[in-house]
C-alpha positions, -999 to +999 in steps of 0.1 A: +277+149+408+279+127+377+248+111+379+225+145+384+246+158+351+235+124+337+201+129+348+195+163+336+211+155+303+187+125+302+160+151+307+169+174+283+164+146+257+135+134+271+117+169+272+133+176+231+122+140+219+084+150+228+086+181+212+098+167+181+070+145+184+043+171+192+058+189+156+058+163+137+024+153+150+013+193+141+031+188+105+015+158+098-019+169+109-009+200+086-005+173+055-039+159+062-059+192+062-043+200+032-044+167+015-087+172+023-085+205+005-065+187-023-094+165-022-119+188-022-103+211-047-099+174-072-137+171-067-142+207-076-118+202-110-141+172-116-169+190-116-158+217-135-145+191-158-183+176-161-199+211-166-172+211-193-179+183-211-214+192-202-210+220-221-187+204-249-220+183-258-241+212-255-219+232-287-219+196-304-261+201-303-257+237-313-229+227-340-261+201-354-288+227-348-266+252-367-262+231-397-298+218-395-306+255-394-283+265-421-300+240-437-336+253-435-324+288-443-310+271-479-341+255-476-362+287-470-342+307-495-346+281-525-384+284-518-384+321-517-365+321-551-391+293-557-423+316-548-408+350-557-444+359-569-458+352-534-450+383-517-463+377-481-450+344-474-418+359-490-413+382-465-424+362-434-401+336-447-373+363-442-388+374-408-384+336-401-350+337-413-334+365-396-349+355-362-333+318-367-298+339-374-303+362-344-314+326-325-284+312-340-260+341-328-276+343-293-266+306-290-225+316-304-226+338-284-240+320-247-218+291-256-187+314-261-194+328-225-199+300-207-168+286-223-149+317-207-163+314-173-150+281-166-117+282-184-112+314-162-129+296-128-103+263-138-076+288-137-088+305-105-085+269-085-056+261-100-035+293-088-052+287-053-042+247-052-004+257-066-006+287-034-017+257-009+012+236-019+037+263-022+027+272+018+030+236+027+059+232+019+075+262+032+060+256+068+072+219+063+105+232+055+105+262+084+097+235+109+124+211+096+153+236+101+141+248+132+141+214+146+176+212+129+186+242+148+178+236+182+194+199+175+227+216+170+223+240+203+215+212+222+246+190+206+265+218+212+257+220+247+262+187+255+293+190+241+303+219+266+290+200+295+317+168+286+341+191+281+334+214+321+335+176+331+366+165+319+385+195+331+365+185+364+381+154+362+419+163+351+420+189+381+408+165+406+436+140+395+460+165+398+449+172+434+452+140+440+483+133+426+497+161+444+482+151+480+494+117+468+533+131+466+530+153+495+520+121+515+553+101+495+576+132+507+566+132+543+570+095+548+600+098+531+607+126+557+597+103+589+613+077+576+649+094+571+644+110+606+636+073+620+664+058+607+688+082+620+672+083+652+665+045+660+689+016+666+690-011+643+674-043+654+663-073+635+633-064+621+640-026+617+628-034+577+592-043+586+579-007+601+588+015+575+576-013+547+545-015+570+539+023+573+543+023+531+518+002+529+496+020+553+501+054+535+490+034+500+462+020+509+446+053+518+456+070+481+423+064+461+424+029+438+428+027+405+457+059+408+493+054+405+513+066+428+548+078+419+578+074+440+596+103+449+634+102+455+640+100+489+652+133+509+682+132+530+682+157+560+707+162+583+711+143+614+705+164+644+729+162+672 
């Protein structure tokens, strides 16, 4: 009876070790998937980060044509002061003018939008890589108490199996400690009734030390046996 308990215990942890190492197998399969989209979400932020800078040198250009542009328009107005008496060149040098400003706010204005879409794509990414994590580590942290849970059901069980056992075990000592002093009573019995009964003779002592042992031998070993008091019944006539 103790060694199938033994076995099925050593079952149970057999069959629970593999599970916990089929979930943490799943958990860390779930770290690597997300550590690729971590990956591929870095390579997306450098990308952005190029277009950024990409776009960074771009204004820089702008920044120059602007002032070289500002500087033709000083240009263009100190020669139209210049050649006030030349009325059509005046005025297609203020046609030229207004188109380079309308050029010139066209260009603001592209660089100003671009700028917006990818500080507002850069903060798109981010919110989804801090919503990746944030799951992560909640299933990471779902599995780990539910392995902790079933841990403590199992302990717990154990736990009431010892304890079934070793009432097992204190009711079959008492059993046998009480067959033990039924057995001590009856010799006790016999032996009374045989002394009364028999004559004395010179080696009278060696039965009943002889049937003692007898009756001993059969108690199971490693038991004590207690000695009853002997019981003194009346001789019959």
């Amino acid at each position: 009876m103790n060694q199938s308990s033994e076995g099925c215990m050593k079952k149970i942890s057999s069959v629970n070790l593999d599970k916990l190492i089929h979930d943490f197998s799943q958990i860390e399969k779930k770290m690597i998937e997300t550590s690729g989209k971590n990956n591929i979400l870095d390579m997306q932020l450098e990308k952005t980060n190029y277009l950024l800078k990409v776009m960074q040198t771009k204004e820089v250009s702008i920044k120059e044509e602007c002032a070289t542009l500002h500087s033709m328009i000083k240009g263009l107005q100190q020669t139209i002061e210049s050649q006030h008496n030349l009325k059509g060149e005046n005025e297609q040098l203020k046609r030229n003018a207004d188109l380079m400003k309308e050029k010139l706010k066209s260009y603001e204005q592209e660089y100003q939008n671009n700028i917006a879409k990818l500080l507002s794509e850069m903060k798109i990414k981010e919110e989804g890589h801090k919503i990746e994590i944030r799951k992560l580590h909640q299933d990471m942290q779902e599995k780990i108490e539910s392995n902790e849970e079933k841990h403590k059901e199992l302990i717990e069980k154990k736990e009431l199996e010892i304890s079934e056992l070793n009432a097992k075990l204190r009711t079959q000592e008492k059993e046998k400690q009480s067959e033990i002093i039924k057995l001590q009573l009856e010799f006790d019995a016999k032996l009374a009734r045989v002394q009364t009964k028999s004559k004395p003779y010179p080696d009278s002592t060696i039965l009943p030390q002889s049937i003692y042992r007898r009756v001993t031998s059969k108690s199971s070993p490693g038991i004590s046996i207690k000695t009853a008091s002997p019981i003194h019944l009346p001789i019959s006539t």
